[in-house]
Biotite code that builds the C-alpha atoms (Angstrom):
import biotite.structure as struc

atoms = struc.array([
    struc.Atom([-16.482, 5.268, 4.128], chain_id="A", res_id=1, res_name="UNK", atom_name="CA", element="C"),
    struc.Atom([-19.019, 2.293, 3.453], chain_id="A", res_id=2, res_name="UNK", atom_name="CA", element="C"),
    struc.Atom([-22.621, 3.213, 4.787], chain_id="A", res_id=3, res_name="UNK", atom_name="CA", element="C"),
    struc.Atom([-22.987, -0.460, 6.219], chain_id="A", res_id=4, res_name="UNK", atom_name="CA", element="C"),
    struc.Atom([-26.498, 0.205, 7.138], chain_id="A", res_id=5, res_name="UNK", atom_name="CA", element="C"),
    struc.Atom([-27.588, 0.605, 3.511], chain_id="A", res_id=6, res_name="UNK", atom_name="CA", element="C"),
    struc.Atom([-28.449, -2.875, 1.791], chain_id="A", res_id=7, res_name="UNK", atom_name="CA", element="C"),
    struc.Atom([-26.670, -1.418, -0.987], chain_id="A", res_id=8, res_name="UNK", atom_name="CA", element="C"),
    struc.Atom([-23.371, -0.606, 0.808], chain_id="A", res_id=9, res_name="UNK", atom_name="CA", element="C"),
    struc.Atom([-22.889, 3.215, -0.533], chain_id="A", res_id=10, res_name="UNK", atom_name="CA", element="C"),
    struc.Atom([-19.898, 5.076, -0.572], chain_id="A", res_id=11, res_name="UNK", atom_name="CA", element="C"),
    struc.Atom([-19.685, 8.395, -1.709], chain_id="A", res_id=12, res_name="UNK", atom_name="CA", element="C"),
    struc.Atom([-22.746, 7.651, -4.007], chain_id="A", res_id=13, res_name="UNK", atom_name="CA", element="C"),
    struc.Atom([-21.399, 4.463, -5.431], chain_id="A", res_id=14, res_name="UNK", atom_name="CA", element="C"),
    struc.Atom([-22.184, 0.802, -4.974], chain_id="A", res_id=15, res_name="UNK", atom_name="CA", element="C"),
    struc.Atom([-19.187, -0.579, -3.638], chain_id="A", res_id=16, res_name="UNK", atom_name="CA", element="C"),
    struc.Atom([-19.699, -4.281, -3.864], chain_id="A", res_id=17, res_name="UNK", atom_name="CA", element="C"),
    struc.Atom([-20.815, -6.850, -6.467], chain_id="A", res_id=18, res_name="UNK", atom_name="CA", element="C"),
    struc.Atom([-24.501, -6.947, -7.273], chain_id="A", res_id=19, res_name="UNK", atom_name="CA", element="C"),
    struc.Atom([-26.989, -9.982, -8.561], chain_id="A", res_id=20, res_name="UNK", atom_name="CA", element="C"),
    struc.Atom([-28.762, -9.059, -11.504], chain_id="A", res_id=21, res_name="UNK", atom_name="CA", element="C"),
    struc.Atom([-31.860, -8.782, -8.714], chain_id="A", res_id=22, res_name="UNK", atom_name="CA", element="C"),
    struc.Atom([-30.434, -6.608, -6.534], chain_id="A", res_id=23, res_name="UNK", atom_name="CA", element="C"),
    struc.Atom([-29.699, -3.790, -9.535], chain_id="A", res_id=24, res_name="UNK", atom_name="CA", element="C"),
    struc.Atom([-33.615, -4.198, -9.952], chain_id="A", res_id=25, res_name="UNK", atom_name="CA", element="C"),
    struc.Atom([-34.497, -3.277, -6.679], chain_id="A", res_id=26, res_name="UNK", atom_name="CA", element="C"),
    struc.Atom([-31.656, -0.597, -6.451], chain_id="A", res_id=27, res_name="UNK", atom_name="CA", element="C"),
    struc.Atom([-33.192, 0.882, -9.775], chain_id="A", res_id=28, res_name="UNK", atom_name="CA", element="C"),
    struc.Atom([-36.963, 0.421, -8.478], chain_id="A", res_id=29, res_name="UNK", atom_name="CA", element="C"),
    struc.Atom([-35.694, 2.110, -4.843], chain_id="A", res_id=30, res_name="UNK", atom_name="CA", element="C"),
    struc.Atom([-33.343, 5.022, -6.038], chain_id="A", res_id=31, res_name="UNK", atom_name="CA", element="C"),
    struc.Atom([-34.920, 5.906, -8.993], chain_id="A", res_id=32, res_name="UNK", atom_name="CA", element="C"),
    struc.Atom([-38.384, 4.859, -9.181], chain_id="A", res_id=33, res_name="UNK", atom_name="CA", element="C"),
    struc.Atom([-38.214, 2.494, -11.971], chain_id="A", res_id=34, res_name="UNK", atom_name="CA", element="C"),
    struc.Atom([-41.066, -0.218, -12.595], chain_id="A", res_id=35, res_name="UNK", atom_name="CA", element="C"),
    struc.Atom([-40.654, -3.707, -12.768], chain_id="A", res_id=36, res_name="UNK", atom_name="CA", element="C"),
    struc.Atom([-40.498, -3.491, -16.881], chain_id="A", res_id=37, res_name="UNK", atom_name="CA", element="C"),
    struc.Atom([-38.383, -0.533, -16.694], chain_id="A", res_id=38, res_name="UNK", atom_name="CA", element="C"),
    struc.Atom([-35.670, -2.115, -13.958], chain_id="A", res_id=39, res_name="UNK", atom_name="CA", element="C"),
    struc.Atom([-35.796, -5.366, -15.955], chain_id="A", res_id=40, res_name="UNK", atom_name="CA", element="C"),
    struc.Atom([-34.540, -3.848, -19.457], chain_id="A", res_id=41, res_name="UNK", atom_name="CA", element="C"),
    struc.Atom([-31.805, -1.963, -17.621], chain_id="A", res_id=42, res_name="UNK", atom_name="CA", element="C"),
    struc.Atom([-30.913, -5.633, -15.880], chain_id="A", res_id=43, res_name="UNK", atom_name="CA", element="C"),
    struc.Atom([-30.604, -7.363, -19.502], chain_id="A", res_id=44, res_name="UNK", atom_name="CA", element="C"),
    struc.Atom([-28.433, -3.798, -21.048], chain_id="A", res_id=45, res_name="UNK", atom_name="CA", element="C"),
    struc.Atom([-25.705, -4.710, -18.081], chain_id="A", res_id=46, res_name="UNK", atom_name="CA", element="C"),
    struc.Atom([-25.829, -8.234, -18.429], chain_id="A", res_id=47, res_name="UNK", atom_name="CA", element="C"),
    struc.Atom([-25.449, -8.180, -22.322], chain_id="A", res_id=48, res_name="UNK", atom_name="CA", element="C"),
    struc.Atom([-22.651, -4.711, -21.615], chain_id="A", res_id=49, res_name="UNK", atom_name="CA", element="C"),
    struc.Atom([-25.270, -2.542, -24.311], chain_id="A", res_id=50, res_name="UNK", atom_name="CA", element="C"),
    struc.Atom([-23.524, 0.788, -23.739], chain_id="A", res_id=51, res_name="UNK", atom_name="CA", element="C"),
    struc.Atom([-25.787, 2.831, -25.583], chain_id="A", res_id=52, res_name="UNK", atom_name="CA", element="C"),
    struc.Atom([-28.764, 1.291, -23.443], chain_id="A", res_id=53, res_name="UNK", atom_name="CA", element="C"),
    struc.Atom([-27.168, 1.930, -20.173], chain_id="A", res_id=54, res_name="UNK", atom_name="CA", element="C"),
    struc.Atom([-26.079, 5.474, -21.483], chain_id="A", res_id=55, res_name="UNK", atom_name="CA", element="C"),
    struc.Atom([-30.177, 6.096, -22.130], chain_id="A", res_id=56, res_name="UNK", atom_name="CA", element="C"),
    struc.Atom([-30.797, 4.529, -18.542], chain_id="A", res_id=57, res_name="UNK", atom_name="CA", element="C"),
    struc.Atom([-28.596, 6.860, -16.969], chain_id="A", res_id=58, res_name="UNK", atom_name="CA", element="C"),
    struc.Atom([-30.132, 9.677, -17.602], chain_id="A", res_id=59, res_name="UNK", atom_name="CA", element="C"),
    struc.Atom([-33.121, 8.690, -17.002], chain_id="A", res_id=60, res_name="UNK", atom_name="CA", element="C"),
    struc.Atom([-31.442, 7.135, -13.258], chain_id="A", res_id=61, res_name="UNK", atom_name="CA", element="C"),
    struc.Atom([-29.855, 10.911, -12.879], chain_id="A", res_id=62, res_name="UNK", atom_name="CA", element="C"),
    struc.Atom([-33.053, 12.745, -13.885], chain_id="A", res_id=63, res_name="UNK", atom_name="CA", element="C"),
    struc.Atom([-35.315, 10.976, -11.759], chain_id="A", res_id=64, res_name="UNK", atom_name="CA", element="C"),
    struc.Atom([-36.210, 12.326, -7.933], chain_id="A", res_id=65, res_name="UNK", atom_name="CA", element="C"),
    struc.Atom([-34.258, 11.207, -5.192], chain_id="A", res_id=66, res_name="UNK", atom_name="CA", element="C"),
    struc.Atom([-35.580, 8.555, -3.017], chain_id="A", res_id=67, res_name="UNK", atom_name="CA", element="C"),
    struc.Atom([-33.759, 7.628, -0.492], chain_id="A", res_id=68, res_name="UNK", atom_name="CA", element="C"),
    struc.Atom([-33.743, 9.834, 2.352], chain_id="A", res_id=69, res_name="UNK", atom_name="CA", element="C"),
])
């Protein structure tokens, strides 16, 4: 079931609807702490589909400290 009340529209953990290149910047800077720099280079490894980059950002995304609440 869709969490409505999150800007990001969660569902079982996942982001269930499309996403401007933006709002994966913010989700990165809110969920897992990313900077500005950091949230930007995993913006241009989607938009260009760099696998191996977005492999290295999710671990990082896993490893880092919950925080939402």
């Amino acid at each position: 079931m869709e969490d409505q009340s999150s800007p990001y529209f969660l569902a079982h953990g996942i982001v269930t609807h499309n996403c401007y290149q933006e709002q994966i910047m913010k989700m990165a800077q809110d969920l897992a702490g990313y900077s500005l720099g950091q949230a930007d280079l995993l913006r241009r490894a989607m938009g260009k589909k760099k696998v191996s980059e977005m492999q290295k950002h999710r671990e990082i995304f896993i490893k880092a400290p919950p925080k939402m609440a």
